[in-house]
Each structure stands twice: as structure tokens, then as C-alpha cells.
N, CA, C and O of each residue as an XYZ file, in Angstrom:
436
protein
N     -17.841    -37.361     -8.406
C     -17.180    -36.297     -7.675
C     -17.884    -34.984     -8.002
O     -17.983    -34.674     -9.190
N     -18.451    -34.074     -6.930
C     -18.868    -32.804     -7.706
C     -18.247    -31.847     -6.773
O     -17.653    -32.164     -5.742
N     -18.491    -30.261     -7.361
C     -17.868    -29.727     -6.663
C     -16.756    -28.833     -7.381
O     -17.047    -28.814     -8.577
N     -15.892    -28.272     -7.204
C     -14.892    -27.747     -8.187
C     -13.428    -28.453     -8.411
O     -12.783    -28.601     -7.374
N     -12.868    -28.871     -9.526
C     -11.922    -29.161     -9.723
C     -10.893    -28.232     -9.730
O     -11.158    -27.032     -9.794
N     -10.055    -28.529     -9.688
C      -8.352    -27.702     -9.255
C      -7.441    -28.331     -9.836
O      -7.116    -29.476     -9.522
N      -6.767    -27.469    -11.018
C      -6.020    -27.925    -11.582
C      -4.439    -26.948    -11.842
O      -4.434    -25.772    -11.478
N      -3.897    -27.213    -12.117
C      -2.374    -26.189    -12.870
C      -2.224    -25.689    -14.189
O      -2.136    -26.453    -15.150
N      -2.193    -24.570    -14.285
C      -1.777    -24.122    -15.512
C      -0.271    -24.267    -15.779
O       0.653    -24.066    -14.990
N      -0.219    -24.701    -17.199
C       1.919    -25.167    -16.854
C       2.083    -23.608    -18.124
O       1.393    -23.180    -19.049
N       3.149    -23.274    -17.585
C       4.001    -22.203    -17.110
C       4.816    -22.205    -18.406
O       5.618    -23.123    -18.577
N       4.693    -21.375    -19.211
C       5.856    -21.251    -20.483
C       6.233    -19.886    -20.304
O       5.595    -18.966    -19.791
N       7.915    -19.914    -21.053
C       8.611    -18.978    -20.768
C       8.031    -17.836    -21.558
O       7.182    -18.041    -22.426
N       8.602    -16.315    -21.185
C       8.154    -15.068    -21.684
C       8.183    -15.179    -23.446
O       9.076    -15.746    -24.075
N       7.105    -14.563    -23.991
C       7.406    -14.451    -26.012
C       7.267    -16.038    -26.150
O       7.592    -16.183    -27.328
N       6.985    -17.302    -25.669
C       6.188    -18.499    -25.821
C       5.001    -18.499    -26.209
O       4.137    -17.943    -25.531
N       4.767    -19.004    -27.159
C       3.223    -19.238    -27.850
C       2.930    -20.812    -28.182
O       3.534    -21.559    -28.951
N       1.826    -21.059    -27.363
C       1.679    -22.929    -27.252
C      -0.039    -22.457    -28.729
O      -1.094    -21.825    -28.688
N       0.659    -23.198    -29.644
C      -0.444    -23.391    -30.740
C      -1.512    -24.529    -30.240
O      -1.090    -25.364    -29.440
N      -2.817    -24.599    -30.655
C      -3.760    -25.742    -30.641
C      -3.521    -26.881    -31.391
O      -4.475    -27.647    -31.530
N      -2.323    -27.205    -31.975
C      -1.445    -28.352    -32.281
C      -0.422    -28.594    -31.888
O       0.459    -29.268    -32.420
N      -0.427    -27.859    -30.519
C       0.554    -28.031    -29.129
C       1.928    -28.244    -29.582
O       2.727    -29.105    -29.215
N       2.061    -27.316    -30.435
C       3.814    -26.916    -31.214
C       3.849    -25.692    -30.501
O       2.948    -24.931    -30.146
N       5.309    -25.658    -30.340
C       5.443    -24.172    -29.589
C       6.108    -23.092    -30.800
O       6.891    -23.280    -31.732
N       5.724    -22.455    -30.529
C       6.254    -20.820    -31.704
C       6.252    -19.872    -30.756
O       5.304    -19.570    -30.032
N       8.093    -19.079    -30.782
C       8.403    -17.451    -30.387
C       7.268    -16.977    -31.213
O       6.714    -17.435    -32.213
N       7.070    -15.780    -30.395
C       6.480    -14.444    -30.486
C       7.394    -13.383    -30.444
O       8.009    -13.132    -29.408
N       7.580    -12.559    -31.755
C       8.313    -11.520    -31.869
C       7.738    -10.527    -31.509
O       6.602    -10.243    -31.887
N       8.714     -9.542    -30.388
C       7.412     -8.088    -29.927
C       6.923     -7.271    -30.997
O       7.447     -7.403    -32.103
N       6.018     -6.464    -30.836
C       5.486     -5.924    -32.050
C       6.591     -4.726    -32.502
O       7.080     -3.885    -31.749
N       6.852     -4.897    -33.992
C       7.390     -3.315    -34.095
C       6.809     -2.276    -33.815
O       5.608     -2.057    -33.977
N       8.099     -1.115    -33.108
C       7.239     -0.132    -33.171
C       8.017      0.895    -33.811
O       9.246      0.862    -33.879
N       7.160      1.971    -34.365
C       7.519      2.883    -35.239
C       7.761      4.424    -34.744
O       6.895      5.256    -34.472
N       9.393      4.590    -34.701
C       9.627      5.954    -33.857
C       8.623      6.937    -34.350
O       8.363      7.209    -35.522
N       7.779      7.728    -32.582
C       7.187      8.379    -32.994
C       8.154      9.808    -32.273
O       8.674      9.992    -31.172
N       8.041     10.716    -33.672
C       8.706     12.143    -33.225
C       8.319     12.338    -32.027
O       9.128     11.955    -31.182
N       6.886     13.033    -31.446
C       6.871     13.796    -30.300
C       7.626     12.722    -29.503
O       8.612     13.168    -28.917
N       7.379     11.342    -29.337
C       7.960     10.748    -28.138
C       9.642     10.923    -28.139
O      10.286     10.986    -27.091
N      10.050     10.970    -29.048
C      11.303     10.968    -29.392
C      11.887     12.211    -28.665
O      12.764     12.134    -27.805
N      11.139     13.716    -29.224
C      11.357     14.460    -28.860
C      11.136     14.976    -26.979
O      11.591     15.853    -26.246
N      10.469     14.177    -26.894
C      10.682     14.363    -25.091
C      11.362     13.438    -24.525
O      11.936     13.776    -23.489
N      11.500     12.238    -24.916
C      12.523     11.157    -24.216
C      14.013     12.790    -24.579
O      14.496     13.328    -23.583
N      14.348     13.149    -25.648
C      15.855     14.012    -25.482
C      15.366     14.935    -24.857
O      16.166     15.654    -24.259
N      14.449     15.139    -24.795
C      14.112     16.842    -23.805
C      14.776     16.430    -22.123
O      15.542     16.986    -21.335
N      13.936     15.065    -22.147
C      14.347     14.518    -20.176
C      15.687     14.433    -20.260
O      16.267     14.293    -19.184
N      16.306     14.476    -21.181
C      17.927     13.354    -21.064
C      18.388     15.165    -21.024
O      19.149     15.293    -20.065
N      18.195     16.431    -21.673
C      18.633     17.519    -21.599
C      18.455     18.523    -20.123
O      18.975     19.599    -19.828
N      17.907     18.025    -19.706
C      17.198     18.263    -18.574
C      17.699     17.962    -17.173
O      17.213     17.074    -16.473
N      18.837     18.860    -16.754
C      19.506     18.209    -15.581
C      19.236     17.823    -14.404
O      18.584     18.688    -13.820
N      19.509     16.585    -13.550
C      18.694     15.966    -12.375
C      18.936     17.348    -11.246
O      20.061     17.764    -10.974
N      17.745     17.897    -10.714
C      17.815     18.316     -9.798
C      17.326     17.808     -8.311
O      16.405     16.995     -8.224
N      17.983     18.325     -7.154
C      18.035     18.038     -5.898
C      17.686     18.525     -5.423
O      18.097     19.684     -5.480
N      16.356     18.166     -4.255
C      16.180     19.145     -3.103
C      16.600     19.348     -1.727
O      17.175     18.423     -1.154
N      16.427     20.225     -1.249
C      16.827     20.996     -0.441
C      16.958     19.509      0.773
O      17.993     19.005      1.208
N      16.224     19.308      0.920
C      16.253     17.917      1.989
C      17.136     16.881      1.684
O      17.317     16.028      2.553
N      17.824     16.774      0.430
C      18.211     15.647     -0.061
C      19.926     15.996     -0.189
O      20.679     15.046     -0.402
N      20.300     16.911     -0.099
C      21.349     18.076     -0.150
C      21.742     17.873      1.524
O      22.778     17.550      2.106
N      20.599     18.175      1.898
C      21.189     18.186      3.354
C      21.753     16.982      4.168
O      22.651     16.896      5.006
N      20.865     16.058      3.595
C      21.282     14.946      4.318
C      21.903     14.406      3.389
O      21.697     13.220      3.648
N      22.800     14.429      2.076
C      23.794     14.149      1.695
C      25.051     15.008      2.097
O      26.127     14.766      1.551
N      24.956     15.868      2.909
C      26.475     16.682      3.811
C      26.095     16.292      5.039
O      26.966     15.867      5.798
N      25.005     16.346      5.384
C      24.871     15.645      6.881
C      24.969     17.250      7.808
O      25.652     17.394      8.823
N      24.027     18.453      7.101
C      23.454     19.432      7.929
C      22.494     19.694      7.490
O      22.318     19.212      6.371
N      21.500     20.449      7.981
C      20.445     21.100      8.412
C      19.766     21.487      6.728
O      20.507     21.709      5.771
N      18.168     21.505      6.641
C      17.782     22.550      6.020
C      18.152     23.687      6.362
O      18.683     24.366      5.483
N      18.041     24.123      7.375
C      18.290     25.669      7.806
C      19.726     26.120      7.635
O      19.872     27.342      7.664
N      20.904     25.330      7.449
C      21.939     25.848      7.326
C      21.956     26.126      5.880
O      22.098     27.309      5.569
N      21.815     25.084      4.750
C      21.603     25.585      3.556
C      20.958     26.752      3.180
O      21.323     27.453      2.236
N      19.913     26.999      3.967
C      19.297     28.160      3.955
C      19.904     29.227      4.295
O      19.895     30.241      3.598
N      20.563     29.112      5.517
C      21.928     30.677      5.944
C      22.680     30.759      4.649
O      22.772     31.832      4.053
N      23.362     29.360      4.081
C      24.540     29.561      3.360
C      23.636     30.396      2.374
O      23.879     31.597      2.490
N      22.636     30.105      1.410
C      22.100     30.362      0.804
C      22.114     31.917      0.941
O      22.617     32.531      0.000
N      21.802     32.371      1.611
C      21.613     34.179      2.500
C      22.802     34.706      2.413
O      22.857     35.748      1.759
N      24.041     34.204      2.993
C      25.637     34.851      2.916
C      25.937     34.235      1.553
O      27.011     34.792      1.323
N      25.683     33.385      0.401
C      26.760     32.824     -0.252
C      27.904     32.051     -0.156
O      28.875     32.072     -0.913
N      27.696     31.254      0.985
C      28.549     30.597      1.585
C      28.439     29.237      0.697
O      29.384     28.913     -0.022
N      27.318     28.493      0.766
C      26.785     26.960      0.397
C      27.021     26.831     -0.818
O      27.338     27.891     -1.358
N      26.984     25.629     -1.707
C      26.502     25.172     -3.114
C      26.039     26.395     -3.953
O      25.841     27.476     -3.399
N      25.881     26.241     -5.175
C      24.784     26.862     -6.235
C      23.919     26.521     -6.027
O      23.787     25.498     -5.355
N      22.986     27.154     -6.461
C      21.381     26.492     -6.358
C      20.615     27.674     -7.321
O      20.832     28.851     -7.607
N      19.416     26.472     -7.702
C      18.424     27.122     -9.028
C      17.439     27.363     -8.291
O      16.819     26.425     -7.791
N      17.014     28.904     -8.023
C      15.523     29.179     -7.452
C      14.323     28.975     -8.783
O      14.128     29.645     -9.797
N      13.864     28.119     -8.409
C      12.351     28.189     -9.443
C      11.364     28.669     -9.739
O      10.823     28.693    -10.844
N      10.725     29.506     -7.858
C       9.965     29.973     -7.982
C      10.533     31.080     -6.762
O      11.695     31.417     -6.532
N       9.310     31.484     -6.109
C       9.416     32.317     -5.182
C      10.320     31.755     -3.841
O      11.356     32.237     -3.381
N       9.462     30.429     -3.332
C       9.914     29.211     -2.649
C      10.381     28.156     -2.958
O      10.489     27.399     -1.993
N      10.754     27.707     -4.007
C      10.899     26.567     -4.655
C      12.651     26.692     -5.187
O      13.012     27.449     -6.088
N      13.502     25.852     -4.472
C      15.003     26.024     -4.565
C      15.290     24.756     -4.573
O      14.776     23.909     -3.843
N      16.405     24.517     -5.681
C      17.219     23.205     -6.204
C      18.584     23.593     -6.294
O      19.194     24.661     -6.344
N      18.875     22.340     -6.298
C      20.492     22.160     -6.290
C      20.664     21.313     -7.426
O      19.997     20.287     -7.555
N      21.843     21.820     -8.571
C      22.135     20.952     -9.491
C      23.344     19.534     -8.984
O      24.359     19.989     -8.457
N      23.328     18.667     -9.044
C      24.238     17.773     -8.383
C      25.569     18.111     -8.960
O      26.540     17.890     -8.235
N      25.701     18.431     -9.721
C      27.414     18.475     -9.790
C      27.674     19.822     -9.461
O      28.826     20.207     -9.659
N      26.490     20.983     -8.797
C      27.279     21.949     -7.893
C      27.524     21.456     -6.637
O      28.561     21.675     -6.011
N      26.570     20.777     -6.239
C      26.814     20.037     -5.201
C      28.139     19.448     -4.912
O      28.775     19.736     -3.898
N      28.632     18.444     -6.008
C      29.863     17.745     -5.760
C      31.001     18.719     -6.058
O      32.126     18.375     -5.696
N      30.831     20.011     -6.737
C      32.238     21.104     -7.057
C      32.470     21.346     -5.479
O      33.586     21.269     -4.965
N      31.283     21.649     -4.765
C      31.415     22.740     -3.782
C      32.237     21.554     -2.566
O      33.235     21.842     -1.905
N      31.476     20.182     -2.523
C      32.284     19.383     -1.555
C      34.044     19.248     -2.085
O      34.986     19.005     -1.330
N      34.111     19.460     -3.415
C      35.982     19.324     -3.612
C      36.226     20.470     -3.637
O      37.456     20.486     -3.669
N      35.803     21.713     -3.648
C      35.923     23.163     -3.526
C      37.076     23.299     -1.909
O      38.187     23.737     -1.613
N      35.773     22.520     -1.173
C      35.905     22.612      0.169
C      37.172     21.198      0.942
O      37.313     21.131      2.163
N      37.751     20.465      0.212
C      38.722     19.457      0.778
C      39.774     20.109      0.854
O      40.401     20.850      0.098
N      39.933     19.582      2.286
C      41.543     19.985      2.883
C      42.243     18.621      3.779
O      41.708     17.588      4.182
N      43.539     19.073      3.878
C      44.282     18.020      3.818
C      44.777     18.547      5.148
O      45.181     17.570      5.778
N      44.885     19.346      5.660
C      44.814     19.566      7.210
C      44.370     20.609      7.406
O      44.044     21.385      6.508
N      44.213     20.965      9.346
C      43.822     22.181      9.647
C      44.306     23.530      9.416
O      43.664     24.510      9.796
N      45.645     23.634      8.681
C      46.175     24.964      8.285
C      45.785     25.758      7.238
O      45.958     26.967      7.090
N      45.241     24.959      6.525
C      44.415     25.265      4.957
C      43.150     26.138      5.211
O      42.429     26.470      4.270
């Protein structure tokens, strides 16, 4: 027969180690040793509140960039964190104050 043979590799589960005396032995993951800086930015992200943009705001109320943008102008809309000159966020739980800010239970309210 020549030509290439085709065969299967058989399939052991994840942390499986097949020895060359075809005994099987776990593999323990390697320790690892807390390193400060990482430490210190994994709590920096967790301090660091999720912000929202402007597009993502909108179509979670189901209006317009541009209306956020009026509210934004009168003080009407949400809070929001300007970052830069152009660059405007919404913290999500102003987001969710301003939607229970705004619930009413009928039109007389």
C-alpha cells in the first residue's frame, strides 16, 4: 500500500496526561503567584464604573441620539459624564434612576 495513511488521534479529557507506559496521570494547572500590578488593575476595572454610550442609551429608551442630545442642552434627560470635548457617557444606574424618576401610574401625574 503506498501513499498516506489516515489515522485517529483518541481524544482524552482536559488536565489528562497519557504517560509512555500508557498509565494515565491528572495534570495539576500550574501555580500561579499573585502578581501586585495585576492585582492592582484587575481592582482598578472592578472600581471603575460600566459606562454607556450615547447609542446604547438610546436604543435602550427607544429614542433618538438627537433627543438625548436636546435633553442633554435643557437638562431634561439622564446624567451623563462628558469626557472630553465630544465624548459623552452615561453611567447605567443614572440611566435606570431617571427611567423610575420618570414612572407614572396614570395620565394625571
Amino acid at each position: 500500500m503506498t501513499g498516506i495513511r489516515k489515522f485517529k488521534l483518541k481524544q482524552y479529557p482536559t488536565g489528562v496526561n497519557r504517560s509512555s507506559a500508557g498509565a494515565i496521570e491528572t495534570v495539576q494547572p500550574p501555580t500561579t503567584h499573585a502578581d501586585p500590578i495585576a492585582t492592582a488593575m484587575e481592582q482598578a476595572e472592578a472600581d471603575v464604573p460600566k459606562l454607556l454610550m450615547p447609542k446604547a442609551v438610546a436604543a435602550m429608551l427607544g429614542l433618538t441620539e438627537r433627543t438625548l442630545e436636546r435633553w442633554r442642552i435643557t437638562g431634561e434627560g439622564p446624567r451623563y459624564v462628558k469626557l472630553s470635548r465630544s465624548t459623552v457617557r452615561y453611567l447605567r444606574e443614572d440611566v435606570s434612576a431617571f427611567v423610575t424618576a420618570n414612572l407614572r401610574a396614570n395620565t394625571a401625574q
